[in-house]
SEROVEX-465323 format. One record per residue: y, x, z of N, C-alpha, C in turn. Coordinates in pm, whole numbers. Layout:
BEGIN
ATOM      n_y      n_x      n_z     ca_y     ca_x     ca_z      c_y      c_x      c_z
ATOM        Y        X        Z        Y        X        Z        Y        X        Z
...
***
This chain:
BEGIN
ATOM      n_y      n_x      n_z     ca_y     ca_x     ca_z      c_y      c_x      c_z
ATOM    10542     9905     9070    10468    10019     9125    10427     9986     9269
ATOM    10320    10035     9280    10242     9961     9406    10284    10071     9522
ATOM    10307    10026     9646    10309    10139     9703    10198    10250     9815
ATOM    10193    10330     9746    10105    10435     9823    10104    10552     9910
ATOM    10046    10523    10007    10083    10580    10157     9958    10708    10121
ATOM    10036    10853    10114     9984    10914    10097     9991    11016    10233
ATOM     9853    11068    10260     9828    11170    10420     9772    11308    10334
ATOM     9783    11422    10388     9723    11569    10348     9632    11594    10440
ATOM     9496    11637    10442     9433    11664    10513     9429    11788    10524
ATOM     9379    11914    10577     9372    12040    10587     9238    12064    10705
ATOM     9119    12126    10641     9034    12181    10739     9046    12343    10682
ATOM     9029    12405    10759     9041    12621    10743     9102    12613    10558
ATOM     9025    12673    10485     9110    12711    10369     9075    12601    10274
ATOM     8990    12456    10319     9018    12355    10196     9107    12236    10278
ATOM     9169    12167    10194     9223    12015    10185     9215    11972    10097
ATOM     9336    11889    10131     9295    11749    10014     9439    11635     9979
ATOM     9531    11568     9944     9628    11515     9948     9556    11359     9919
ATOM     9543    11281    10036     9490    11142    10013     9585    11030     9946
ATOM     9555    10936     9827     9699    10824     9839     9573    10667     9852
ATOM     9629    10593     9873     9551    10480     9967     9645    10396     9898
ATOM     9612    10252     9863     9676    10162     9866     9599     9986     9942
ATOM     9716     9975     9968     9670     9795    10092     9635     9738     9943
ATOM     9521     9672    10007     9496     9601     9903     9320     9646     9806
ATOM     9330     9780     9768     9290     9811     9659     9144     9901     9718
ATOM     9057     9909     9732     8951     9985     9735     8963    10127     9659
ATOM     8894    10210     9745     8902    10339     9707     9041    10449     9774
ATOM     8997    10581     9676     9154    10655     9742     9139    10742     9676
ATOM     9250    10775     9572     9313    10898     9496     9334    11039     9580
ATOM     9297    11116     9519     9271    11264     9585     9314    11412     9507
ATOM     9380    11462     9539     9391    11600     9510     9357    11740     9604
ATOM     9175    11772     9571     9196    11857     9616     9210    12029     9649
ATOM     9278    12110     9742     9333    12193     9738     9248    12323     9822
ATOM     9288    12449     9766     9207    12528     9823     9357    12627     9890
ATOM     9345    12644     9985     9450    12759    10049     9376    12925    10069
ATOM     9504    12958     9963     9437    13072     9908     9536    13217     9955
ATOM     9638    13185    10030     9697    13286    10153     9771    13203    10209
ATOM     9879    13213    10331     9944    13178    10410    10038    13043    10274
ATOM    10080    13165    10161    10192    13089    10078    10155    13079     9934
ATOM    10047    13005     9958     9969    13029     9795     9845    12890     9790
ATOM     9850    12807     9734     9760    12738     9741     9677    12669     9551
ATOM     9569    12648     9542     9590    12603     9411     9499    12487     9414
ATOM     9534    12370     9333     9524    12287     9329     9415    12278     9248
ATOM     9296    12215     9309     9161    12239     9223     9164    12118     9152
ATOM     9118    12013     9181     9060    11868     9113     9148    11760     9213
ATOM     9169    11678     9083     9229    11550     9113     9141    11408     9047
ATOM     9172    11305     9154     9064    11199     9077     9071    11105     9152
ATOM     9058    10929     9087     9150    10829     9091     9032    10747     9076
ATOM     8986    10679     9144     8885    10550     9109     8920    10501     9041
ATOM     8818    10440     8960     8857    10287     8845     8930    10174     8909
ATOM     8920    10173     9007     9028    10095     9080     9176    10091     9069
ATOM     9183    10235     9117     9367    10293     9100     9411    10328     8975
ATOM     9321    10344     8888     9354    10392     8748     9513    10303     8727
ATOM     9587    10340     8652     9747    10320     8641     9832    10255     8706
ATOM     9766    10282     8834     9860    10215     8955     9982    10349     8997
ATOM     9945    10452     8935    10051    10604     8939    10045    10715     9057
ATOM     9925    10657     9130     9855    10730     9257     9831    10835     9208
ATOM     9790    10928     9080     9718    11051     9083     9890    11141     9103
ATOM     9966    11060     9018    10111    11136     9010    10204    11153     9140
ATOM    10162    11057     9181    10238    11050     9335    10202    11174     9394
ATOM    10077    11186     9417    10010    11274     9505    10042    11407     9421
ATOM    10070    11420     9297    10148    11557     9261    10276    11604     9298
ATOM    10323    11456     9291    10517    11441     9334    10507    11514     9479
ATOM    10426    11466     9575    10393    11510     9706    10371    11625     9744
ATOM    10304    11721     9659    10230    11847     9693    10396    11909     9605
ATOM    10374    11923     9503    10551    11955     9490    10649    11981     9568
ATOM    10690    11876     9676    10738    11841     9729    10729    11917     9889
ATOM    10600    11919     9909    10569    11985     9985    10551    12142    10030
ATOM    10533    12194     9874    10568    12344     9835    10748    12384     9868
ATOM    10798    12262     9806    10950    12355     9787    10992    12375     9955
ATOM    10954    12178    10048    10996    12212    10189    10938    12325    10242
ATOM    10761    12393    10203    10691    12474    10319    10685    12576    10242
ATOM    10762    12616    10125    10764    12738    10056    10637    12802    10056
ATOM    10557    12720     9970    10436    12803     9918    10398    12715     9772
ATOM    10364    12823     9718    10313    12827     9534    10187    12767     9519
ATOM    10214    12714     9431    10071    12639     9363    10034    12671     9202
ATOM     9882    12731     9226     9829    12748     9135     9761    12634     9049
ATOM     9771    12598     8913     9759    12470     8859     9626    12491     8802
ATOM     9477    12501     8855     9356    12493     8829     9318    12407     8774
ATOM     9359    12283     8835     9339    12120     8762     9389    12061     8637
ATOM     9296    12020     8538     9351    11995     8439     9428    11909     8402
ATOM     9418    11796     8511     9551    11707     8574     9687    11776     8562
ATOM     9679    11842     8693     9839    11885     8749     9880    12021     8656
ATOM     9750    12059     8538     9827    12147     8419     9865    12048     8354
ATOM     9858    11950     8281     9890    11847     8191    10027    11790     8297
ATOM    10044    11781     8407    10198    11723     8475    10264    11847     8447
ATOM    10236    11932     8491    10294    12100     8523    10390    12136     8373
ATOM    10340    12051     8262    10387    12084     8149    10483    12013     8060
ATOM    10434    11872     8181    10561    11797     8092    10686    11819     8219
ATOM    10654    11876     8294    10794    11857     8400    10811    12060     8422
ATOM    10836    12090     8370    10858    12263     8371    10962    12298     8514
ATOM    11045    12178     8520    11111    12182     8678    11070    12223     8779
ATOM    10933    12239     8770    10840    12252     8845    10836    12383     8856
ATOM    10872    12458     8771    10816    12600     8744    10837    12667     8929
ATOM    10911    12645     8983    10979    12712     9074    10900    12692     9207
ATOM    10752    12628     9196    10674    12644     9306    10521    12636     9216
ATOM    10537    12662     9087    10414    12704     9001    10381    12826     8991
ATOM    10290    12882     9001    10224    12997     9004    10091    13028     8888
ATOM    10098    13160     8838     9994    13184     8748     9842    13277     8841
ATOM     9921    13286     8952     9800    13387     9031     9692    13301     9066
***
């Protein structure tokens, strides 16, 4: 597994979760719409032909996850990506949101 240095961007109510890898052209993206203080939902995710199964789209889910439970805010699973993760890992439930 290659490793990928992933940054969150945030301008007013859109971002974005960047993953980058040395080496590889391009950059895996998830991005996010902030939709109150503690509520965000995760619109579109998407991986150049480059990164394709290098595990960058998942990382950057592991991350936003991750980032919900530390900054206690919910994510709405818009993306048909992070519904298809959202379902095989139900662990998740606890910073998933239906709003």
């Amino acid at each position: 597994m290659p490793d990928i240095k992933i940054t969150r961007e945030e301008a007013g109510t859109q971002g974005r979760y960047v993953g980058r890898i040395d080496g590889i052209d391009g950059e895996a993206e998830i991005t996010f719409t902030r939709r109150s203080p503690n509520l965000i939902s995760a619109d579109h995710t998407n991986a150049p032909e480059s990164m394709r199964g290098t595990g960058a789209a998942m990382a950057l889910v592991t991350r936003m996850i991750a980032d919900a439970r530390l900054e206690g805010f919910k994510i709405i699973p818009v993306c048909p990506y992070v519904q298809a993760q959202y379902m095989r890992h139900p662990e998740w439930a606890d910073v998933m949101s239906a709003d």
